[in-house]
C-alpha positions in Angstrom: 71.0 -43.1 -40.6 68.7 -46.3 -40.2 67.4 -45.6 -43.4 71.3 -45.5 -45.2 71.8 -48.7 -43.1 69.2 -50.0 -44.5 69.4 -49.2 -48.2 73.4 -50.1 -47.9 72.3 -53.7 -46.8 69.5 -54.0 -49.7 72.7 -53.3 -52.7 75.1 -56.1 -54.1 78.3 -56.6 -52.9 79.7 -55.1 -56.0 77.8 -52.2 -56.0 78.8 -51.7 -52.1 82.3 -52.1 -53.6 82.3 -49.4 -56.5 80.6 -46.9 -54.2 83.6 -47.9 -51.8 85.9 -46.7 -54.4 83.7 -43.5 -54.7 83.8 -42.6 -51.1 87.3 -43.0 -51.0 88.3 -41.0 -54.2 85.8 -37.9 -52.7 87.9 -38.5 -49.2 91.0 -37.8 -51.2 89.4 -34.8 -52.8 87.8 -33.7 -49.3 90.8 -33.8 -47.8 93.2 -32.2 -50.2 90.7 -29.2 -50.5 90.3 -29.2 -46.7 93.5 -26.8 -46.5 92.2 -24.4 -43.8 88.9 -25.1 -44.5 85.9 -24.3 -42.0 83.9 -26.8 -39.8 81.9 -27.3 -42.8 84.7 -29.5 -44.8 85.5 -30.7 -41.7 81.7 -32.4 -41.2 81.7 -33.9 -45.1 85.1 -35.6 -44.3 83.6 -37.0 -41.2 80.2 -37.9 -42.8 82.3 -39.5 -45.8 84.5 -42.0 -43.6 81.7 -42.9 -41.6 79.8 -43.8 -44.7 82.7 -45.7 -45.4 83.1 -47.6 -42.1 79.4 -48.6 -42.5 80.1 -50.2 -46.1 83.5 -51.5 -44.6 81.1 -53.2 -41.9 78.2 -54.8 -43.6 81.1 -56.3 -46.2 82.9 -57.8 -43.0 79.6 -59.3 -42.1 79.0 -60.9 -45.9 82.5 -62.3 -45.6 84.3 -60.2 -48.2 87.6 -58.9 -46.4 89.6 -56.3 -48.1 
């Protein structure tokens, strides 16, 4: 996780914003297709809005609100 912390920090604030849009459209996906899904979906929709918080985050800290 450092790692993806780490790499996240490194990108452009336009290129934390277009893999924001990314992560949200596979969310929508995720969750659509999660329709008695196993623990497995369950995980990647976790994974995916955690990934999300942490872009949410380091944006906060740069100043760009959404």
């Amino acid at each position: 996780m450092v790692k993806e912390v780490k790499d996240l920090r490194q990108k452009s604030n336009e290129e934390l914003l277009d893999e924001l849009d990314r992560l949200r459209a596979e969310l929508i996906l995720l969750r659509s297709r999660t329709g008695g899904a196993g623990m497995e979906k369950t995980a990647l929709i976790r994974n995916t809005r955690k990934r999300i918080a942490r872009i949410l985050t380091i944006l906060k800290e740069r100043g760009i609100d959404l």
